[in-house]
C-alpha positions, 0 to 999 in steps of 0.5 A: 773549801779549805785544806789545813794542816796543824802540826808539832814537828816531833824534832822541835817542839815547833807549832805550824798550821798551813793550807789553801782555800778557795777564796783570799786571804787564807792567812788572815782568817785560818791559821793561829800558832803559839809556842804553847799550840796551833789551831786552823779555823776553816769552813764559815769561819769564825776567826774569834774562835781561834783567838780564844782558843789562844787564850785559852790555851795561854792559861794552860789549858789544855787544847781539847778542853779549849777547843770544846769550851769554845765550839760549844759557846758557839751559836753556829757551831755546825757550820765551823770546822776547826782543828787544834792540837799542843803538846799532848793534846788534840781538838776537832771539829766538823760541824754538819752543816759544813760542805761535802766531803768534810772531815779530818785524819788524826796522827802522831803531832798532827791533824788534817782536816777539810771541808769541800775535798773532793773525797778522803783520798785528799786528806791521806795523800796529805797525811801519807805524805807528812808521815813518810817525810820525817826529816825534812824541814818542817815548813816544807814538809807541811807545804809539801804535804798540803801540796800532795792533798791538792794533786790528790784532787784537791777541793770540789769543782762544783758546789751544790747548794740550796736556794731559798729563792729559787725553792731548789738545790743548785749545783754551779762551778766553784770559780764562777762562786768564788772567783779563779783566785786562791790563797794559801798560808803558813804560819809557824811558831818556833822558839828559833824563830825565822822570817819565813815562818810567816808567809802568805800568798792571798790572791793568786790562781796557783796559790800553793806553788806560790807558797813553795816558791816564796818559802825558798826565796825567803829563805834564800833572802833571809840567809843573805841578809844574815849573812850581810848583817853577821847575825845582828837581826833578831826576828820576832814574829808576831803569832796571835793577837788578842780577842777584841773587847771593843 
């Protein structure tokens, strides 16, 4: 029940991912940014998927190639859903066993995609929305964006599934599944960059405008600071770690 946005601001050349789910931690399992691309691991997530395309990716490979190298070393590719894109290229991935309406809209520097939406109508406000709002700054427009996906309709209310046990297909509230809390993320990758290109709100029942709300604040702390400080902090943001081989 996820709604990401990866993106390349056209101004920049800054990657970011940013989006919602229903359940915590958003910013630990979906996004991974470098300076070289941006990738969103959704739906049964596999978070090791995301990392290799990193590396992949690292070794100047391009993102479409990475993303497919990966899916298809994937014993449960049809149930992952992954958007990716670089500088030129561009990576999707919806696997059929991911939950209705799924899906994605691709456009110029940017993917969309989702899984548990209410219908595509969720996907285009998002994309309407980055599209028409070119000049704003690029971590509220991908916030703003994700923001009018959700005021489209957002994710479904009820999930219908099938129960081995009870030998039938069941349909039950998202809430009472999952739980009231949501999390939401975003996660840039800039050659500039800032302390709140890194942000997260894990657990919360209106995670997306907690998100809005905490990219001010820290941009209103951050500016303070560097004030105080006469530009002495340098920020260095730790994007994407290594696949484990342990």
């Amino acid at each position: 029940m996820t709604l990401s946005i990866v993106a390349r601001d056209h101004k920049t050349g800054d990657f970011g991912v940013c989006g919602f789910t229903d359940i915590a931690g958003y910013g630990s399992l979906v996004p991974h940014v470098s300076l070289k691309g941006a990738v969103a691991t959704q739906a049964y997530v596999n978070v090791d998927n995301g990392l290799k395309i990193m590396e992949l990716i690292d070794s100047n490979i391009n993102i479409n190639k990475a993303g497919n190298i990966v899916i298809n070393n994937d014993k449960n590719k049809h149930m992952r859903q992954m958007a990716a894109i670089d500088k030129n290229n561009y990576f999707e991935w919806t696997g059929e066993n991911t939950l209705n309406w799924k899906g994605y809209i691709k456009d110029n520097n940017f993917i969309v995609s989702g899984n548990c939406m209410e219908s595509i109508k969720v996907l285009e406000s998002s994309a309407n929305y980055y599209n028409k709002n070119l000049n704003e700054d690029f971590p509220l427009r991908l916030i703003k964006s994700i923001q009018a996906g959700e005021n489209a309709g957002g994710h479904i209310k009820n999930v219908e599934y099938y129960d081995s046990n009870l030998n039938k297909k069941i349909s039950k509230k998202t809430t009472d599944i999952f739980g009231k809390y949501m999390s939401a993320g975003l996660t840039i990758a800039s050659i500039k960059p800032e302390i709140w290109h890194n942000l997260r709100v894990d657990a919360d029942e209106n995670a997306l405008n907690e998100l809005e709300k905490t990219y001010y604040k820290t941009v209103e702390s951050a500016n303070n600071l560097n004030k105080f400080y006469n530009g002495a902090i340098e920020v260095r943001p730790f994007f994407w770690r290594k696949v484990s081989k342990n």
